[in-house]
Gaussian input, Z-matrix of N, CA and C with variables (Angstrom, degrees):
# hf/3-21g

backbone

0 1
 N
 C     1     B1
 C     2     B2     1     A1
 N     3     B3     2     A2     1     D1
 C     4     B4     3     A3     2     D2
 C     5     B5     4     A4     3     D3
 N     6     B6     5     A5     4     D4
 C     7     B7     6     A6     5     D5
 C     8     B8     7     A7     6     D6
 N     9     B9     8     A8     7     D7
 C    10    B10     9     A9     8     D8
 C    11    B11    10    A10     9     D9
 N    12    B12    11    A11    10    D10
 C    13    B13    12    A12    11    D11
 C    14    B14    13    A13    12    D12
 N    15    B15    14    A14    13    D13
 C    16    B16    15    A15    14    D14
 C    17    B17    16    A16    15    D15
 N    18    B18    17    A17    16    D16
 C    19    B19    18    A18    17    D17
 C    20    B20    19    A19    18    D18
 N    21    B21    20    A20    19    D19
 C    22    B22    21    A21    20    D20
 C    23    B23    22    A22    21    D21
 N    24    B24    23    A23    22    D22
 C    25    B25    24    A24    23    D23
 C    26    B26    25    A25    24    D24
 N    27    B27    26    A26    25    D25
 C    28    B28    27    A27    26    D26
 C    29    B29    28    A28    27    D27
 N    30    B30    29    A29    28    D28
 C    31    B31    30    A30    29    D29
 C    32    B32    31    A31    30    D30
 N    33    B33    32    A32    31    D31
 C    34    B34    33    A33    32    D32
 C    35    B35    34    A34    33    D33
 N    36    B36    35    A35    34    D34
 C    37    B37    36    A36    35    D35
 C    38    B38    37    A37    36    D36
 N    39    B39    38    A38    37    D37
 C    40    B40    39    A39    38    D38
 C    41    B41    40    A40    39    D39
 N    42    B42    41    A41    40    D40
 C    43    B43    42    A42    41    D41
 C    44    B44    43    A43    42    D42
 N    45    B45    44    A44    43    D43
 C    46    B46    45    A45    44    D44
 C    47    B47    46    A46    45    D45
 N    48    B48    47    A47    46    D46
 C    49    B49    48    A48    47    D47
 C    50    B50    49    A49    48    D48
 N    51    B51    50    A50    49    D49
 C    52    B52    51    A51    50    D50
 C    53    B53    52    A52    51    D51
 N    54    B54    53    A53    52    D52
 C    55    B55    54    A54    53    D53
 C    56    B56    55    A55    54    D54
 N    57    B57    56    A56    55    D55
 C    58    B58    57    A57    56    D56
 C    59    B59    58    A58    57    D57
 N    60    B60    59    A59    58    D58
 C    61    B61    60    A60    59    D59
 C    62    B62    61    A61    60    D60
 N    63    B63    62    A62    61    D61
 C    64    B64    63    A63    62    D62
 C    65    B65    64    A64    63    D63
 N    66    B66    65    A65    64    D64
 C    67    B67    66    A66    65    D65
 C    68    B68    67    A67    66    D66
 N    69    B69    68    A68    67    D67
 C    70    B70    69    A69    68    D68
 C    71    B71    70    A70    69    D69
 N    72    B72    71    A71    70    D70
 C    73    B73    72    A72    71    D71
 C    74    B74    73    A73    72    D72
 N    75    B75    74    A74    73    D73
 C    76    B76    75    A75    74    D74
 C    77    B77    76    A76    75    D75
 N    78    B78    77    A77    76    D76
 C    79    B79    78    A78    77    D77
 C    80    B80    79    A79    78    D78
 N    81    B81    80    A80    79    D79
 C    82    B82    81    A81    80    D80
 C    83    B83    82    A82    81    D81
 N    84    B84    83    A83    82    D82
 C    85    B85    84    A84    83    D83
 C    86    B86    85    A85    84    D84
 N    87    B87    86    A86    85    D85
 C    88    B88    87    A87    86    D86
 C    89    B89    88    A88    87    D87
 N    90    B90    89    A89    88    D88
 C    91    B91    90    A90    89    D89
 C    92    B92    91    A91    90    D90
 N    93    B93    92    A92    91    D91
 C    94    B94    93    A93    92    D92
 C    95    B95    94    A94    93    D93
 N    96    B96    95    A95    94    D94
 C    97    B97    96    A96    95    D95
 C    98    B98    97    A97    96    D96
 N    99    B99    98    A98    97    D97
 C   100   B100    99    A99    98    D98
 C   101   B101   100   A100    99    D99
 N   102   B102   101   A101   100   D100
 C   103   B103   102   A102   101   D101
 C   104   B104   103   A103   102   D102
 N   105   B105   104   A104   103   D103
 C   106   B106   105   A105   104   D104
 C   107   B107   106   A106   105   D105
 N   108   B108   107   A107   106   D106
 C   109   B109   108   A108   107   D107
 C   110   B110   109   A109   108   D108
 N   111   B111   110   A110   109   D109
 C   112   B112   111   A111   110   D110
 C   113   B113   112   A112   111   D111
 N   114   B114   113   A113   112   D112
 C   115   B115   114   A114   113   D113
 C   116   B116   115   A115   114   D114
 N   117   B117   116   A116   115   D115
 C   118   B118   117   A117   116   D116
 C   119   B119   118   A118   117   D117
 N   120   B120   119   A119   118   D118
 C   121   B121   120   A120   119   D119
 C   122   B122   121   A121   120   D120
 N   123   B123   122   A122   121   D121
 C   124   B124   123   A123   122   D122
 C   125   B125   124   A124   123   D123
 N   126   B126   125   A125   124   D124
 C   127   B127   126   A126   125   D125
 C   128   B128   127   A127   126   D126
 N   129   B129   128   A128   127   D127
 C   130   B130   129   A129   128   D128
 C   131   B131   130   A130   129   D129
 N   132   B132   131   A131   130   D130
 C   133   B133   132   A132   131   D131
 C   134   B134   133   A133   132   D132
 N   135   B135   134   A134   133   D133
 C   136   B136   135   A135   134   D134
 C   137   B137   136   A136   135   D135
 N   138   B138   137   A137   136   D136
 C   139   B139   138   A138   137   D137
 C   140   B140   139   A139   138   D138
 N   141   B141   140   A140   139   D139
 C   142   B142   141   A141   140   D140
 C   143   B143   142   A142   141   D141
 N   144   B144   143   A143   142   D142
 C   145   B145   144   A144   143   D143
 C   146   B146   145   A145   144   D144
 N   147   B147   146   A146   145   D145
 C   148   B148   147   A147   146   D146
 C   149   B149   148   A148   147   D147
 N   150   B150   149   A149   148   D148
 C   151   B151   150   A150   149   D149
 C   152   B152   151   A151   150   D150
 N   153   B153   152   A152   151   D151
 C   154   B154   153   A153   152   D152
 C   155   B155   154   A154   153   D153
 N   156   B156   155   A155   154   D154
 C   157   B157   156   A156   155   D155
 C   158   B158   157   A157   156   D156
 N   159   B159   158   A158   157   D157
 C   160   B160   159   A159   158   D158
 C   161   B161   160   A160   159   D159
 N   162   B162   161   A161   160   D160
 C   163   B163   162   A162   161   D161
 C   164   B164   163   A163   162   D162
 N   165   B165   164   A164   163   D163
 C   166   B166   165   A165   164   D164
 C   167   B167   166   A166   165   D165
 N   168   B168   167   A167   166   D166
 C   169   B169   168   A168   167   D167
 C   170   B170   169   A169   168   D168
 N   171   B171   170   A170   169   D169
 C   172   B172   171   A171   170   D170
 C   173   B173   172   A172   171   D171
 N   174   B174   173   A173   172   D172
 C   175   B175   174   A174   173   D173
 C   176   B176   175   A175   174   D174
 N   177   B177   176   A176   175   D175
 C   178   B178   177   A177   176   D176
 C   179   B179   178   A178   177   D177
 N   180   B180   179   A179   178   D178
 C   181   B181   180   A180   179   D179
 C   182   B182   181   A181   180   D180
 N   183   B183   182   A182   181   D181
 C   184   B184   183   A183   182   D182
 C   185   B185   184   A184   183   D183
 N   186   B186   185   A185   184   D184
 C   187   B187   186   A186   185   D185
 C   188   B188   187   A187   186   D186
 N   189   B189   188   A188   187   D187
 C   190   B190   189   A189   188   D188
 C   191   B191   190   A190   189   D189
 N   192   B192   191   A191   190   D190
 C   193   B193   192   A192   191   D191
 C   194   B194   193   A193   192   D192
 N   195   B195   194   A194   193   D193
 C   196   B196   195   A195   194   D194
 C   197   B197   196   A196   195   D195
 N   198   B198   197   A197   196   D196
 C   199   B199   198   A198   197   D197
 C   200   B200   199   A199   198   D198
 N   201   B201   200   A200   199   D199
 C   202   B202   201   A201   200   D200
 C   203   B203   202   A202   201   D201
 N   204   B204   203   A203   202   D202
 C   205   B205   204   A204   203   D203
 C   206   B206   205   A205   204   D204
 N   207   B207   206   A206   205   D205
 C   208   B208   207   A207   206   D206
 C   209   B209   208   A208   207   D207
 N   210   B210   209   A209   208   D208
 C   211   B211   210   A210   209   D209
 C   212   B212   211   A211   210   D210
 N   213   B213   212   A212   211   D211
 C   214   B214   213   A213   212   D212
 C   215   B215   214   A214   213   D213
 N   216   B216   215   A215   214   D214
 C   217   B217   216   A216   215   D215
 C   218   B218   217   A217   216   D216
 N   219   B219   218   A218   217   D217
 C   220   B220   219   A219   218   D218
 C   221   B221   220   A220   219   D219
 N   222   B222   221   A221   220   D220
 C   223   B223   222   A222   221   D221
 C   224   B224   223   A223   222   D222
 N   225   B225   224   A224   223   D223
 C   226   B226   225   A225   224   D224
 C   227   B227   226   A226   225   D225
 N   228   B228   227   A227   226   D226
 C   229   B229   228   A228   227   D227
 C   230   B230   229   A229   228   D228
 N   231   B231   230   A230   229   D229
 C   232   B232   231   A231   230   D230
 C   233   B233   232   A232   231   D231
 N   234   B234   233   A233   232   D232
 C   235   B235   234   A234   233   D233
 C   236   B236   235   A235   234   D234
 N   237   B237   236   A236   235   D235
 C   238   B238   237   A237   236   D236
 C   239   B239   238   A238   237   D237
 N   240   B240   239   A239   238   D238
 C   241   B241   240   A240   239   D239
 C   242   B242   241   A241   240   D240
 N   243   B243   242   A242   241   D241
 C   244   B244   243   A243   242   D242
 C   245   B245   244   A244   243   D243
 N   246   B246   245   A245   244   D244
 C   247   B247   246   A246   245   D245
 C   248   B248   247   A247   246   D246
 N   249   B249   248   A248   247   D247
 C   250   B250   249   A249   248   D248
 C   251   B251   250   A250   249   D249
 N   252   B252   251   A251   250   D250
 C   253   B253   252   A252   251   D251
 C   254   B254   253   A253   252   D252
 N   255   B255   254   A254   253   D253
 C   256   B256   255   A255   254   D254
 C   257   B257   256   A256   255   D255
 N   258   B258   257   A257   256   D256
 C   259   B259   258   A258   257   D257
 C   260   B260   259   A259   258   D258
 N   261   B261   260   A260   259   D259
 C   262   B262   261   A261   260   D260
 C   263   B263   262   A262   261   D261
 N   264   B264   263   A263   262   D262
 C   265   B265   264   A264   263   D263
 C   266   B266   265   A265   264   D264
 N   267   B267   266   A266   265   D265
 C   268   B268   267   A267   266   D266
 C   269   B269   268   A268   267   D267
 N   270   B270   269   A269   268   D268
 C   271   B271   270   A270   269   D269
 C   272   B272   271   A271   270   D270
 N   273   B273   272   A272   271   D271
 C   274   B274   273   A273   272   D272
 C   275   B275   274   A274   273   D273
 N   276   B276   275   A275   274   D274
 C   277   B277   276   A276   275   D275
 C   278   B278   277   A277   276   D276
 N   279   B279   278   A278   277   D277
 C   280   B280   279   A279   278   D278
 C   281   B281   280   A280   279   D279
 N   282   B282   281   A281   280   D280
 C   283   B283   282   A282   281   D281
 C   284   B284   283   A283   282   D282
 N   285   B285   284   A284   283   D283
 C   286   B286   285   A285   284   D284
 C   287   B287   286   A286   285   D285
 N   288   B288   287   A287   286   D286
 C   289   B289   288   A288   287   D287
 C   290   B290   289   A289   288   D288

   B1=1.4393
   B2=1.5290
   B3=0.7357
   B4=1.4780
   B5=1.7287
   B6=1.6310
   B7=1.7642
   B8=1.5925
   B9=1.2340
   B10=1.4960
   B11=1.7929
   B12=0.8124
   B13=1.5722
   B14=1.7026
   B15=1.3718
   B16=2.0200
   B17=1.0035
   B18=1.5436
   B19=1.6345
   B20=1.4489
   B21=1.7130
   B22=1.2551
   B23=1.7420
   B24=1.7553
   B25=1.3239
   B26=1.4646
   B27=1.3291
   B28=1.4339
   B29=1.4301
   B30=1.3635
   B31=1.5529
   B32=2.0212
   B33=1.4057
   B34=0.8333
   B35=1.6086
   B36=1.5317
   B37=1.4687
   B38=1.7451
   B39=1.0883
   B40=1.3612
   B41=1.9372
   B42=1.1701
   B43=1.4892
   B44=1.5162
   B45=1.0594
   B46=1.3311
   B47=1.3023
   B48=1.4371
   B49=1.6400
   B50=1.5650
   B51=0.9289
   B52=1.4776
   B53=1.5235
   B54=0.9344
   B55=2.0133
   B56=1.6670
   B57=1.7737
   B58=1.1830
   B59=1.7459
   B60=1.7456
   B61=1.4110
   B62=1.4364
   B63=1.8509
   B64=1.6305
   B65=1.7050
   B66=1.5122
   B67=1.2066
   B68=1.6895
   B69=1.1347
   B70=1.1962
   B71=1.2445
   B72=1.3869
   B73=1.4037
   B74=1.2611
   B75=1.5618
   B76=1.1203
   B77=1.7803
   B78=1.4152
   B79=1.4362
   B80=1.4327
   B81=1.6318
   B82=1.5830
   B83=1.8053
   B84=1.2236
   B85=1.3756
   B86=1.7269
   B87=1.4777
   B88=1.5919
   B89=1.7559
   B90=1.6533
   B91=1.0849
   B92=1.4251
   B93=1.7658
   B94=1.8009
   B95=1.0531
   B96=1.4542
   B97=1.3704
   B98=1.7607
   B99=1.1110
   B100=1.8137
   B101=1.3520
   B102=1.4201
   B103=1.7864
   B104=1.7537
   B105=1.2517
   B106=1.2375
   B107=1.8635
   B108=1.9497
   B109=1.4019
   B110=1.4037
   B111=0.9277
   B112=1.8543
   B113=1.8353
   B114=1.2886
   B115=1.1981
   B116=1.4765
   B117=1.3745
   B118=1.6500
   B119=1.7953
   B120=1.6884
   B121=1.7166
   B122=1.9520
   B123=1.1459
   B124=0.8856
   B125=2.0724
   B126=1.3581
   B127=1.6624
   B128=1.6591
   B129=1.1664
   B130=1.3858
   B131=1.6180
   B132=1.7301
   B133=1.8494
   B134=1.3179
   B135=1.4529
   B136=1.4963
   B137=1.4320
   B138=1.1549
   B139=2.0488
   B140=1.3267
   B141=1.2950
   B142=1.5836
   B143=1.7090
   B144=1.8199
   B145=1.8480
   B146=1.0987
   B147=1.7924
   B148=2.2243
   B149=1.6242
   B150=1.4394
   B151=1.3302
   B152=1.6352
   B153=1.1238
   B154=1.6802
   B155=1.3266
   B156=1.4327
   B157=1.4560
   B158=1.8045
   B159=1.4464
   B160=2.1168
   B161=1.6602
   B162=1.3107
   B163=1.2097
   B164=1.9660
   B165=1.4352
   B166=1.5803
   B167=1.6949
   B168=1.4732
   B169=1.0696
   B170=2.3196
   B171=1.5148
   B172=1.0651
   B173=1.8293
   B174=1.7007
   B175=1.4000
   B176=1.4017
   B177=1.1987
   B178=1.2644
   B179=1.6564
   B180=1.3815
   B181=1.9924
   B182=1.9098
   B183=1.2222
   B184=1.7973
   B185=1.7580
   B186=1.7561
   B187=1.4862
   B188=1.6587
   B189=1.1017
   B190=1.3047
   B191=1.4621
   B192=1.1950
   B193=1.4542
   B194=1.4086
   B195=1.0482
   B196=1.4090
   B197=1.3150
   B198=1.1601
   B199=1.5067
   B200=1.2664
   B201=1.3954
   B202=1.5764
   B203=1.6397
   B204=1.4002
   B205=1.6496
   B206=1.7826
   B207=0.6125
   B208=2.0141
   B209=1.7173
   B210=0.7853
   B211=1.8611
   B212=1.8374
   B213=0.9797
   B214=1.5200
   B215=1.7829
   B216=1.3363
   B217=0.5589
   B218=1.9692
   B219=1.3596
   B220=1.5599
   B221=1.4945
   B222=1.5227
   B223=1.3221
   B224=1.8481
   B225=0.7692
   B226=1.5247
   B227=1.6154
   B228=1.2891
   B229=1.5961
   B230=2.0777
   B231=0.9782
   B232=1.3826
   B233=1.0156
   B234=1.4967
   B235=1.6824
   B236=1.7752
   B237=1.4814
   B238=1.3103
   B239=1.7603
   B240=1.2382
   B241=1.3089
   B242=1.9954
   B243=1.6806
   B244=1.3907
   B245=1.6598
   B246=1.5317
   B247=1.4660
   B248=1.3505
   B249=1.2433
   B250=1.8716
   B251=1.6452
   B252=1.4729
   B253=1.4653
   B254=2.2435
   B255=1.6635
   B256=1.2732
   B257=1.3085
   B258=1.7184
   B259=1.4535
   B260=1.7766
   B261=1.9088
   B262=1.3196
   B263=1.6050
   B264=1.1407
   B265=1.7549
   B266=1.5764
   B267=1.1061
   B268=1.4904
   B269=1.4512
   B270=1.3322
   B271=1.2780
   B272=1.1400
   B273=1.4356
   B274=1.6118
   B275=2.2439
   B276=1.7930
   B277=2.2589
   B278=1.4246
   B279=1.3732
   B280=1.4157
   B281=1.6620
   B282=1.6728
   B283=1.6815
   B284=1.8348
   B285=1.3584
   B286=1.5999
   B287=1.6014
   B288=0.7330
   B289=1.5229
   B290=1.4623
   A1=108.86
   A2=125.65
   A3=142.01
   A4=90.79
   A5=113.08
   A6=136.23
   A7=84.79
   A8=126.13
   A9=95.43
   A10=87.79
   A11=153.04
   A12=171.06
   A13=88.63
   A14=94.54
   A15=103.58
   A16=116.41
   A17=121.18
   A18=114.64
   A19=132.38
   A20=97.30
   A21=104.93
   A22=87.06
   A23=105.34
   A24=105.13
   A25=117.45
   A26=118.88
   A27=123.27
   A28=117.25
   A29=112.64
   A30=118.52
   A31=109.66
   A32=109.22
   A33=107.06
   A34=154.93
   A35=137.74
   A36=111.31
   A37=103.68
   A38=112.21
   A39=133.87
   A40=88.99
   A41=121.22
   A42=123.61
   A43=110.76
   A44=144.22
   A45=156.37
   A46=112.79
   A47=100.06
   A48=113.60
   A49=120.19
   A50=128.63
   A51=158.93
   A52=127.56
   A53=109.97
   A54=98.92
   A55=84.20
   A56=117.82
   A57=90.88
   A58=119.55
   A59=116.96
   A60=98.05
   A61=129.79
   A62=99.33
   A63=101.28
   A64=114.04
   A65=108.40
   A66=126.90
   A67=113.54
   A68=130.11
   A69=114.88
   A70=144.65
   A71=92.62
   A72=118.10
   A73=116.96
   A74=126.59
   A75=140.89
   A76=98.98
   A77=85.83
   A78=115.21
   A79=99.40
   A80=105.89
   A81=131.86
   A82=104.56
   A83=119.11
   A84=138.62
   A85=114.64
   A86=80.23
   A87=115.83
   A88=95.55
   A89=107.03
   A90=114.75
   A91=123.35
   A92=108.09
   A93=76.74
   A94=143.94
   A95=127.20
   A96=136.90
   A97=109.79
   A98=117.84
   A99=110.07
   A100=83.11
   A101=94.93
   A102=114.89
   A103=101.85
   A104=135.48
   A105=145.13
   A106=89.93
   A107=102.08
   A108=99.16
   A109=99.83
   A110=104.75
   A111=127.17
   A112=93.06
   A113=155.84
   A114=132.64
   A115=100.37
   A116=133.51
   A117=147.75
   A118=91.05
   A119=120.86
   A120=97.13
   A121=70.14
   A122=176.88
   A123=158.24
   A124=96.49
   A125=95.01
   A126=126.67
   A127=103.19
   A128=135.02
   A129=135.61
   A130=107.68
   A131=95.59
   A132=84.44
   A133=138.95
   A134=110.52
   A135=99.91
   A136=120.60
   A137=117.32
   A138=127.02
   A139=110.32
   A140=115.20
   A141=122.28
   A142=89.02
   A143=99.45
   A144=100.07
   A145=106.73
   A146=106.81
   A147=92.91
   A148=82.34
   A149=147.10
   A150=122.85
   A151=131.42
   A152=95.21
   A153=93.51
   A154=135.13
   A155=105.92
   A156=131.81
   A157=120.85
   A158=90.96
   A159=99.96
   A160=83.57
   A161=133.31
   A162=122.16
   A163=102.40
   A164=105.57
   A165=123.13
   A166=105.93
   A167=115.39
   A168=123.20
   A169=102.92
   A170=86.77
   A171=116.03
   A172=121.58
   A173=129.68
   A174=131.40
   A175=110.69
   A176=136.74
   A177=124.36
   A178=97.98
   A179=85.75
   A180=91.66
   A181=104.27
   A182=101.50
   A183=108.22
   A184=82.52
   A185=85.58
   A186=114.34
   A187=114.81
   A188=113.55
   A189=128.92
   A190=97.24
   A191=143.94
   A192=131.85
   A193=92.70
   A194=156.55
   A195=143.81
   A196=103.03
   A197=160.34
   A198=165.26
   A199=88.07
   A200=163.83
   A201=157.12
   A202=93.02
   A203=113.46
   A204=102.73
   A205=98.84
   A206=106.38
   A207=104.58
   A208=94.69
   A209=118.35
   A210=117.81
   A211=95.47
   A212=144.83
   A213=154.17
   A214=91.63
   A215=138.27
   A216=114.81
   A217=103.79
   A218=110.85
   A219=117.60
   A220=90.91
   A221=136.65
   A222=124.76
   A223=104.68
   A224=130.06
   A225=127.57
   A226=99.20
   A227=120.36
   A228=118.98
   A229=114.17
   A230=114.12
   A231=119.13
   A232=113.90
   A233=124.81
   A234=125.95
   A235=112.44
   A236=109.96
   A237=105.77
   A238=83.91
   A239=120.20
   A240=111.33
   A241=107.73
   A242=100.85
   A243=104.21
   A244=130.56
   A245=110.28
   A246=126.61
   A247=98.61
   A248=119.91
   A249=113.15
   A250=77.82
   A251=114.34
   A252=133.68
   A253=76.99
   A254=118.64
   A255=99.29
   A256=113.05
   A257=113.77
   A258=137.00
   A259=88.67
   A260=126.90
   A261=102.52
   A262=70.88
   A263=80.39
   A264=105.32
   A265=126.61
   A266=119.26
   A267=119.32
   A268=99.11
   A269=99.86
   A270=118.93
   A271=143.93
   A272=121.64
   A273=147.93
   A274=86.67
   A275=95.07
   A276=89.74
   A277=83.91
   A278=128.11
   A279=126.71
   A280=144.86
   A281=88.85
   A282=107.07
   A283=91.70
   A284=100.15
   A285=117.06
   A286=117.51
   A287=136.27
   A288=156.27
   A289=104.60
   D1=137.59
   D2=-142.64
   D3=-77.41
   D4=-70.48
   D5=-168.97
   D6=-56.90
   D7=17.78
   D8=178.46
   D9=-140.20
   D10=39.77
   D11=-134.06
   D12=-129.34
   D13=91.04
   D14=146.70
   D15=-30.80
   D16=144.92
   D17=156.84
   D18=66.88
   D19=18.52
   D20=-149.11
   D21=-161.81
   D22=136.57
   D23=-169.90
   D24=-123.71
   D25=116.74
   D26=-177.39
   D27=-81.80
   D28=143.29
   D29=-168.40
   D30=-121.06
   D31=84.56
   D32=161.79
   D33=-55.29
   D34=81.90
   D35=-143.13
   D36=-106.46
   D37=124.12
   D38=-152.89
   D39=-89.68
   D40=122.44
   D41=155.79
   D42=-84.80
   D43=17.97
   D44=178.40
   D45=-154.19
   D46=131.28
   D47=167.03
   D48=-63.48
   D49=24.09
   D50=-168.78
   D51=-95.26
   D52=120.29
   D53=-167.65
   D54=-173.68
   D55=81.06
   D56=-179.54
   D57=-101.60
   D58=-155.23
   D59=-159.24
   D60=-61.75
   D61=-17.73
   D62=-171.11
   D63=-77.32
   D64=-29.38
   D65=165.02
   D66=-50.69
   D67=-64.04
   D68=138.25
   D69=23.31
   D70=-108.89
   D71=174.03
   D72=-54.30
   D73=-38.20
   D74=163.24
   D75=-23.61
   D76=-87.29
   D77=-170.88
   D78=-19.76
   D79=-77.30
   D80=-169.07
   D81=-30.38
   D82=-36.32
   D83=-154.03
   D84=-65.77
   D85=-40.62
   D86=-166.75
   D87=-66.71
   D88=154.37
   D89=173.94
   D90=-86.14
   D91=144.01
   D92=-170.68
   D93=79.37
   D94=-19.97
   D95=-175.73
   D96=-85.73
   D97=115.37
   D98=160.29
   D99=-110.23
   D100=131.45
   D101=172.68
   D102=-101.21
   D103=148.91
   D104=175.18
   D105=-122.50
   D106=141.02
   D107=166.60
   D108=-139.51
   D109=123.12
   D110=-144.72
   D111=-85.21
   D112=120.44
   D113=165.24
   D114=-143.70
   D115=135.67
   D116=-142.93
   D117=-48.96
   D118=-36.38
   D119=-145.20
   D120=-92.57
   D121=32.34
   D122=-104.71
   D123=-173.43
   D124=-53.66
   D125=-178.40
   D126=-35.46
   D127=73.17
   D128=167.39
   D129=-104.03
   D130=144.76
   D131=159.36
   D132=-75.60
   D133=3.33
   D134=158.44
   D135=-94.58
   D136=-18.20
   D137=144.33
   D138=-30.56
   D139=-54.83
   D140=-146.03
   D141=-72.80
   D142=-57.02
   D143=-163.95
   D144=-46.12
   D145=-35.95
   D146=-157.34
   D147=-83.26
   D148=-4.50
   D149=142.56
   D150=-50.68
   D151=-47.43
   D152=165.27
   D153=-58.12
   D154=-58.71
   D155=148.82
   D156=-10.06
   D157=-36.61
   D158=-174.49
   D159=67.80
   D160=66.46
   D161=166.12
   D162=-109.45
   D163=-14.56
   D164=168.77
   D165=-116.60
   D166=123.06
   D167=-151.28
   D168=-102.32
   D169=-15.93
   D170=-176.47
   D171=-129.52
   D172=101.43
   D173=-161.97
   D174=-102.23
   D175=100.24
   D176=-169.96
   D177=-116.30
   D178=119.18
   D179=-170.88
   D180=-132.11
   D181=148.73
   D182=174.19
   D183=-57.58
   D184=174.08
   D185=171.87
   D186=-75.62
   D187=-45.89
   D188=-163.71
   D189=-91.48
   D190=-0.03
   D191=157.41
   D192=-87.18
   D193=-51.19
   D194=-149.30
   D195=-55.39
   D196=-3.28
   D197=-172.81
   D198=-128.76
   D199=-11.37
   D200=148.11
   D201=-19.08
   D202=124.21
   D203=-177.10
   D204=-89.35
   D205=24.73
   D206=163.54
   D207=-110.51
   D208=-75.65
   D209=-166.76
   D210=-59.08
   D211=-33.96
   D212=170.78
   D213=-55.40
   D214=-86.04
   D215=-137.18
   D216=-81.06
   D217=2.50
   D218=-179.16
   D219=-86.73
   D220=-32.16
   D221=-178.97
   D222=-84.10
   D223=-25.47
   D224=-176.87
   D225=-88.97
   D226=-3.47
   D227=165.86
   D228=-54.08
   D229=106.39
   D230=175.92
   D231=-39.42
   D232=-56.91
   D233=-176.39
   D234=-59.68
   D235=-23.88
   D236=-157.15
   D237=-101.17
   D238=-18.25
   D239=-165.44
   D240=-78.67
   D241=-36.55
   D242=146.36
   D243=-13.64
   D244=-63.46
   D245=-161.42
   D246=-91.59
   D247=21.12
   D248=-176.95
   D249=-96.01
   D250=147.37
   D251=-162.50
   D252=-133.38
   D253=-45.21
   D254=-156.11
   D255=163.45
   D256=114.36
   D257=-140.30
   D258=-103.57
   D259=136.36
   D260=173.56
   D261=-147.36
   D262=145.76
   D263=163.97
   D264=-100.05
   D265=108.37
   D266=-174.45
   D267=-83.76
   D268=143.96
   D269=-159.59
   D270=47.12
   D271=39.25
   D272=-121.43
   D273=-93.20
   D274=-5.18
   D275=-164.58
   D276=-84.97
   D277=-25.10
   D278=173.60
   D279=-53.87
   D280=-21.58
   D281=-163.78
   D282=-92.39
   D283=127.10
   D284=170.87
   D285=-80.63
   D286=155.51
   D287=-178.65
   D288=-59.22

């Protein structure tokens, strides 16, 4: 299964500030998984490196931070762009034209 790819970092992009506890736990459950949950007051540069790093194996970030020019320029990083395994959009029937 692809979202579950070692060594390899999935980028979740959340249209809601929303991630609640069962979701979570879900996550937590899973083997292997370090989940990162990215939210604007959260955004430090030592956040960002162990983002680079693959020290979170799993990125679950709002929509509207992804253009945040600190997390932008750690996602437009070449080396880190390498380790993207696979970008999913939750709730992708929601997003308008």
């Amino acid at each position: 299964m692809p979202c579950l790819l070692r060594a390899l970092v999935v980028i979740i992009i959340l249209l809601f500030n929303i991630i609640n506890v069962e979701q979570k736990v879900k996550i937590k459950e899973l083997f292997r998984i370090r989940p990162a949950y990215i939210y604007a007051e959260i955004i430090s540069a030592r956040f960002l490196r162990e983002i680079r790093i693959k020290v979170y194996t799993h990125i679950l970030i709002l929509l509207e931070l992804l253009v945040n020019k600190r997390f932008y320029k750690t996602l437009t990083n070449p080396t880190f762009r390498a380790y993207i395994s696979l970008v999913v959009i939750n709730k992708v029937h929601l997003v308008a034209n």
